[in-house]
N, C-alpha and C positions, 0 to 999 in steps of 0.2 A: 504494500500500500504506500503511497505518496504519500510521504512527510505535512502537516500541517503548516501553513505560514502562521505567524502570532497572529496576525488579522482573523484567517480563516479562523483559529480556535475562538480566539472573544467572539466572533459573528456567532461559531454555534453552539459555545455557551449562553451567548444572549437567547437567541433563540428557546434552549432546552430552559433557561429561567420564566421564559415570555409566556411559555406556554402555547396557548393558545388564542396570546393576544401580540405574537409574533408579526408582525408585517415592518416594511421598511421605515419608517417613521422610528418608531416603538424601540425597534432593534438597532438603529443609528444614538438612539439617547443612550439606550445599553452600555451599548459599547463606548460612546463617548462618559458617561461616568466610570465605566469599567477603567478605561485609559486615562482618565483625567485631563485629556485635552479633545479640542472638537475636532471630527472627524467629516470632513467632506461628504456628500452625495454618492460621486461614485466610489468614495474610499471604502461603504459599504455595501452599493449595489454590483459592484464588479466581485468583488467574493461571493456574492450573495449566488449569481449566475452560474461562479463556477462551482462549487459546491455542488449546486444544485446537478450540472451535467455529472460530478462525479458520483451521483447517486446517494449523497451524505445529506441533504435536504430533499424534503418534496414540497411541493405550493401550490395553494388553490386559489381563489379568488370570490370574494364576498358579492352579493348581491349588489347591484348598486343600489345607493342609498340617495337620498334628496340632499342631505346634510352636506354630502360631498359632490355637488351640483351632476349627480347622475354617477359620477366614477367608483368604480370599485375598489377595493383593497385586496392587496395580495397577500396574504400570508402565508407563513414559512411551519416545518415541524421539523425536527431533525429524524433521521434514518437511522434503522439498526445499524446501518455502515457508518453512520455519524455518529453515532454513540461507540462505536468500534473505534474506530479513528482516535476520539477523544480519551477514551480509553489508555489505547496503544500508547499516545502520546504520553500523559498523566504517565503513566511506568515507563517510561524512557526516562523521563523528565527527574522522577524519583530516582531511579537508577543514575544518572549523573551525576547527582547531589548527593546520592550517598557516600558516606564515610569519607568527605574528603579530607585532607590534613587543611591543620591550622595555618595560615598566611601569618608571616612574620610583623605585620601590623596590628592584627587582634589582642595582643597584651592589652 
């Protein structure tokens, strides 16, 4: 499996937090408080798209509604291969960090 970019993981930890009040809006605040700093448009919809081809999201899209002058929303769920992915990472991630020695700075 392809390695996660940091991007790609917060998009589908926002996602797996959102629920199922996932869509782009929603999931760009996510991830912009997740990172502490704001995240562009397409800095979340161009992951969002890939993701999606790699099979680690699926998305539907909402009725349209009056509120949003006729437009609908799209939201997101993650995938067993998305939660796989997230997964795999998460125990990599642990696995690097474990037992490393002390850096001569920490006194």
């Amino acid at each position: 499996m392809v390695p996660l970019t940091r991007i790609e993981e917060i998009i589908l930890l926002s996602v797996w937090r959102l629920q199922g009040d996932a869509y782009g809006l929603a999931i760009r605040r996510h991830a912009t408080e997740l990172l502490n700093q704001q995240l562009s448009v397409s800095a979340v919809y161009i992951p969002l798209e890939r993701l999606k081809k790699r099979g680690l999201l699926r998305s539907w899209e909402s009725s349209p509604t009056e509120k949003r002058g006729g437009r609908r929303k799209r939201f997101f769920a993650i995938t067993k291969d998305g939660w796989q992915a997230l997964n795999q990472l998460r125990h990599m991630q642990q696995k690097a960090w474990d037992n490393l020695p002390p850096l001569a700075f920490e006194d």
